[in-house]
C-alpha positions in Angstrom: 107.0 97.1 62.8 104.2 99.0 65.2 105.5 102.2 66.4 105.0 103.7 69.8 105.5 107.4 70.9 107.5 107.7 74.4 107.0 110.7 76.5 108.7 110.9 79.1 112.3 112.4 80.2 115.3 111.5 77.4 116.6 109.8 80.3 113.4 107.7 81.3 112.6 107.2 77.6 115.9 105.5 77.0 115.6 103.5 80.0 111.6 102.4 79.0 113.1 101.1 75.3 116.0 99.1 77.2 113.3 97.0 79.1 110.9 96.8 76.3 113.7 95.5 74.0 114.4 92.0 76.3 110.9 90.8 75.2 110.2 92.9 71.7 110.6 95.3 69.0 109.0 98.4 68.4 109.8 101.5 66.3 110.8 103.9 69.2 109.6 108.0 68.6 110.9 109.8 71.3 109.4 113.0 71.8 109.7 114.2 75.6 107.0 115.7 76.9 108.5 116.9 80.4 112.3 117.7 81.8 113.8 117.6 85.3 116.4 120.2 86.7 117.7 119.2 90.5 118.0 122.2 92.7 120.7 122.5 95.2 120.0 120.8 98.5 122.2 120.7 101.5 121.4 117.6 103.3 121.1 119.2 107.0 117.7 120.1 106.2 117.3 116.3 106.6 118.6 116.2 110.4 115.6 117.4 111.4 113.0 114.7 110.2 112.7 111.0 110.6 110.4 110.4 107.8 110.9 111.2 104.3 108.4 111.3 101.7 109.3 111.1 97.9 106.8 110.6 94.8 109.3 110.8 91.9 112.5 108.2 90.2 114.3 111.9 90.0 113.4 112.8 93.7 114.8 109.0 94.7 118.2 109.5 92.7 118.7 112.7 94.1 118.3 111.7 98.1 120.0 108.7 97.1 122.7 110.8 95.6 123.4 113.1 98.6 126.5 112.1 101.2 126.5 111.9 104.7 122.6 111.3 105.0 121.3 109.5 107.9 119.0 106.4 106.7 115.8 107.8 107.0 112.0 105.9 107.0 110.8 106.8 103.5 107.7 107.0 102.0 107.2 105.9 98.4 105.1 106.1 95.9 106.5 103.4 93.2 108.6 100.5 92.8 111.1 102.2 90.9 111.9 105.0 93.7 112.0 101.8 96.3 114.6 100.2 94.6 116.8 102.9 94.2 116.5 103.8 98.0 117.2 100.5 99.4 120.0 100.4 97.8 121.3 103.1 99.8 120.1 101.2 102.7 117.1 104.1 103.7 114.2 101.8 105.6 111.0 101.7 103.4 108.4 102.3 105.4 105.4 101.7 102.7 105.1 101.4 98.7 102.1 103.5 97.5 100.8 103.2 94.1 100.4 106.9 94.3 99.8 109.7 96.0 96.1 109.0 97.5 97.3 105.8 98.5 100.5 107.0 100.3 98.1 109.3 102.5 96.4 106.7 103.5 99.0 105.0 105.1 101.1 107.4 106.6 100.4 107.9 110.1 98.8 111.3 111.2 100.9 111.4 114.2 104.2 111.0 111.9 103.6 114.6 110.1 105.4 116.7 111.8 108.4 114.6 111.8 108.1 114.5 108.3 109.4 116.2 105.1 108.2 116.1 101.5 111.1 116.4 98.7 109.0 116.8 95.7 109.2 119.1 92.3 107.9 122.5 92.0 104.7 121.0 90.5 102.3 118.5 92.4 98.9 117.4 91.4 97.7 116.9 95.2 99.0 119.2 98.7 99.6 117.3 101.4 98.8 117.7 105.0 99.9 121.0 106.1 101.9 119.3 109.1 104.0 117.7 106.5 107.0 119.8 105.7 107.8 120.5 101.9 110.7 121.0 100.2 111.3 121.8 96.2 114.1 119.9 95.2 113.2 120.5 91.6 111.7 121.8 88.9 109.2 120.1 86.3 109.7 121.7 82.5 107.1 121.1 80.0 107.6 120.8 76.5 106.9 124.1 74.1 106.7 121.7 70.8 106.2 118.3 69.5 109.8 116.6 68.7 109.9 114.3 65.6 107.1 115.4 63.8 107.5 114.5 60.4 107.2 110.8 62.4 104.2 111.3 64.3 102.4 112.4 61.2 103.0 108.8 59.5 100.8 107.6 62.7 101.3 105.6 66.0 100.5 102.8 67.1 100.5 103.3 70.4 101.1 106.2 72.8 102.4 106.1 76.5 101.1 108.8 78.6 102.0 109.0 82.6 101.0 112.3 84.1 98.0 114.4 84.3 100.2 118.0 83.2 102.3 116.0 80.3 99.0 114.4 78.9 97.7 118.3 78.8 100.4 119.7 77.4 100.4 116.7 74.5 97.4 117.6 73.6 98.1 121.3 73.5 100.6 120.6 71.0 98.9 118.2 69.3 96.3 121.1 68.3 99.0 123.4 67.9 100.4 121.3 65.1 97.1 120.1 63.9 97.6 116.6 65.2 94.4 115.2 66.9 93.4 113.2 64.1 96.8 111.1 64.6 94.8 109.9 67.9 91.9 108.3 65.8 94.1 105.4 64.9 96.2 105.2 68.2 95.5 103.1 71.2 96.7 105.3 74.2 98.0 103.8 77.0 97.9 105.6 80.6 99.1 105.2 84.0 96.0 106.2 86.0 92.1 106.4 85.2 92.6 110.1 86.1 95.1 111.0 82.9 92.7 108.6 81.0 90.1 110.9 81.2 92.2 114.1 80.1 93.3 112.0 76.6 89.3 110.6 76.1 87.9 113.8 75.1 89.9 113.2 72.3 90.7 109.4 72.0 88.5 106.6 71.4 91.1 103.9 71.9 91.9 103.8 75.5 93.3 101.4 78.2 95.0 102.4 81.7 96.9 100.9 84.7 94.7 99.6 87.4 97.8 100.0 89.9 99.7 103.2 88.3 103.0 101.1 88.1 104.9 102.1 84.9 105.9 98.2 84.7 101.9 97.7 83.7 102.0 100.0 81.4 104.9 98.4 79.5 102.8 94.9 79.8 99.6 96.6 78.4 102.0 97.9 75.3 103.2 94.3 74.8 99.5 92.5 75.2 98.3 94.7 72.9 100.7 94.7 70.2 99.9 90.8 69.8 96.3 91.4 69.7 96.2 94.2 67.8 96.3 93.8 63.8 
């Protein structure tokens, strides 16, 4: 059975091996690269915008979580934030596939009546007329989990962000590890974060869209092509 390394959050890991298992099998290695810890947020800082802007899953379940929120316009950079929103009956303005794309479509004369709800750590600022607010914090991993697995080899690695894929391969050469990429086809969301892993990977595709649901189809197609 072909093994592939998941990255992400215990939560989003778990969720990622529940929708790969309706169409296949893999041997799962679950070794999080990145945590999430909500903040406290009172919801009146809301009153004051019309438009909100989130670029995370975490940021959508916690504005979908909070009580006695008027249904804002939202921004949103992903499927998986829009679903989670609508549900809550907030009015989706625009889907981005990320965050250049989101600025693109925003209207200029919307900043000011809007307000940001992102982590502590962001790859791109936006417009200084957009308001931001930290909602929570990003946590990178300090070691590798399941290493004694990882040395046996992977298949295939998932990678979605431009700070996990740094700190992977920081603890890749802190446990000696970068030859395990020679035989490993890595998988990325973005060209961008498949630039970071080719300095040291020769087998690499990416997501022409940055959807996580493409990265999940790229897995499958290339586990039946690959011997």
């Amino acid at each position: 059975m072909k093994s592939v390394l998941l990255t992400r959050s215990l939560e989003d890991n778990n969720e990622t091996i529940r929708e790969l298992e309706k169409n296949c099998s893999f041997k799962y290695i679950c070794s999080p690269l990145v945590q999430y810890q909500a903040l406290p947020l009172n919801s009146t800082i809301l009153h004051n915008y019309v438009n909100i802007i989130v670029t995370s899953k975490f940021a959508a379940r916690i504005l979908a979580g909070l009580q006695e929120v008027e249904q804002k316009n939202v921004w949103i950079v992903g499927n998986s934030s829009k679903l989670i929103l609508e549900q809550r009956n907030f009015v989706v303005r625009y889907v981005a596939t990320n965050i250049q794309d989101l600025l693109e479509n925003i209207p200029q004369e919307i900043y000011e009546q809007t307000i940001y709800l992102s982590s502590n750590e962001i790859t791109q600022d936006l417009p200084q007329k957009i308001t931001r607010h930290i909602i929570y914090q990003v946590q990178y991993a300090t070691q590798l989990y399941q290493i004694a697995e990882i040395e046996k080899g992977i298949n295939f690695i998932l990678l979605y962000s431009q700070n996990s894929t740094k700190t992977f391969i920081e603890l890749l050469i802190k446990n000696n590890l970068l030859k395990l990429l020679d035989n490993s086809l890595v998988i990325t969301i973005s060209e961008k974060v498949a630039n970071i892993i080719r300095y040291f990977a020769k087998n690499v595709v990416y997501c022409d869209n940055g959807q996580p649901q493409q990265m999940l189809e790229l897995l499958i197609y290339n586990a039946k092509i690959r011997n």
